[in-house]
C-alpha positions as MATLAB code, in Angstrom:
seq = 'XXXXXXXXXXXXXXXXXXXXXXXXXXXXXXXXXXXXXXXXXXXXXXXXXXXXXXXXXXXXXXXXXXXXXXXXXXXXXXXXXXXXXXXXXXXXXX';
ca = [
     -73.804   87.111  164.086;
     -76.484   89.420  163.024;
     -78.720   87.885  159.769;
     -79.756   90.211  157.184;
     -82.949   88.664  155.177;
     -86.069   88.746  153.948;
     -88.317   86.834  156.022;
     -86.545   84.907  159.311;
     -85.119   81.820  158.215;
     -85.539   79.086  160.770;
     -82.681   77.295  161.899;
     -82.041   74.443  159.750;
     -82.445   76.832  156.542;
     -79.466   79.057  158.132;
     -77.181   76.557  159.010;
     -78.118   74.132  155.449;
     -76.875   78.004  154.148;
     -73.780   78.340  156.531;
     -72.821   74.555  155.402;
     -72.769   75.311  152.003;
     -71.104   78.375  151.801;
     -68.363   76.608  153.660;
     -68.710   73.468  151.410;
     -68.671   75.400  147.736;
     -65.381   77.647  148.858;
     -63.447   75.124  151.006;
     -65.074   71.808  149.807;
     -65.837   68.537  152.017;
     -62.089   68.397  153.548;
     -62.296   71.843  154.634;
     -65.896   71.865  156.025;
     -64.592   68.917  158.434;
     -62.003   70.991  159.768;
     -64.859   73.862  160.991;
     -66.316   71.710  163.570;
     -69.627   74.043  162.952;
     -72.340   73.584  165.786;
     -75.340   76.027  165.889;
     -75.316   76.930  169.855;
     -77.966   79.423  169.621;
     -80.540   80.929  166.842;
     -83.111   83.768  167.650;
     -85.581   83.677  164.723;
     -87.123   87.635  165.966;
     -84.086   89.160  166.362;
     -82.326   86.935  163.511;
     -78.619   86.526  165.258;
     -77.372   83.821  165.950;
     -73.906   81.893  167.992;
     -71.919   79.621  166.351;
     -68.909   77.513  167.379;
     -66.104   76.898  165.595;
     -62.348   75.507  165.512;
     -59.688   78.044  166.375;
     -57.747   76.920  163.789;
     -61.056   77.436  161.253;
     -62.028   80.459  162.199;
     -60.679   82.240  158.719;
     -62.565   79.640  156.829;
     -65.755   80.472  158.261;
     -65.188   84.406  158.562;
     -64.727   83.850  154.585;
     -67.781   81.775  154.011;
     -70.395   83.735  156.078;
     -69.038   86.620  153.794;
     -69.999   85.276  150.566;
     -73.340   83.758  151.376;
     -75.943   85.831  149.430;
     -79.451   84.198  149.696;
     -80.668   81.782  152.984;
     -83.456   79.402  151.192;
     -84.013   81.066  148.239;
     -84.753   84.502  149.822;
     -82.080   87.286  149.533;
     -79.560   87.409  152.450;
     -76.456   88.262  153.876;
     -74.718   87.365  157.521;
     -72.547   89.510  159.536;
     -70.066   89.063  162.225;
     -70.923   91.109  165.339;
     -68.346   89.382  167.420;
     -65.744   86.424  167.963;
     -64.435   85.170  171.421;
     -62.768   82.085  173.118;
     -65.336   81.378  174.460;
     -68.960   80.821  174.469;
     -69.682   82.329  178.008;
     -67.582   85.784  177.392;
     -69.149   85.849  173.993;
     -72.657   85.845  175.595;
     -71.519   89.078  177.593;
     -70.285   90.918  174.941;
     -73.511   90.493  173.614;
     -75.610   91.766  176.619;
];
């Protein structure tokens, strides 16, 4: 995914952001079903890989979507790709 911001957040400020998108739209239940793990963050070219539970893939898509600022700075994350897995999605990237 491809973060649009002002300033590069650092890791821990993207995924407190990623957390709590997930947490305000799908509360604590649904943020347990994500199974959200930061695999890889590149603070220069701001993307970053995720992984996430098949079945909560929808439930992410939707949260990454509405999250508007990334430690008080204005932000917004997009989706560049999804695969099955992490490998294949590392060589769709290249």
């Amino acid at each position: 995914m491809q973060v649009d911001a002002d300033g590069a957040p650092v890791p821990k400020e993207f995924m407190d952001a990623v957390w709590g998108a997930v947490t305000r739209l799908y509360g604590e239940y649904g943020a347990s079903l994500t199974g959200l793990t930061l695999i890889d963050y590149n603070e220069e070219k701001k993307t970053a890989v995720i992984r996430v539970a098949l079945a909560a893939v929808g439930i992410v898509r939707a949260s990454l979507a509405s999250i508007v600022s990334i430690a008080t700075r204005e932000a917004a994350v997009h989706v560049v790709a999804v695969s099955g897995t992490i490998k294949s999605l590392l060589e769709k990237l290249e």
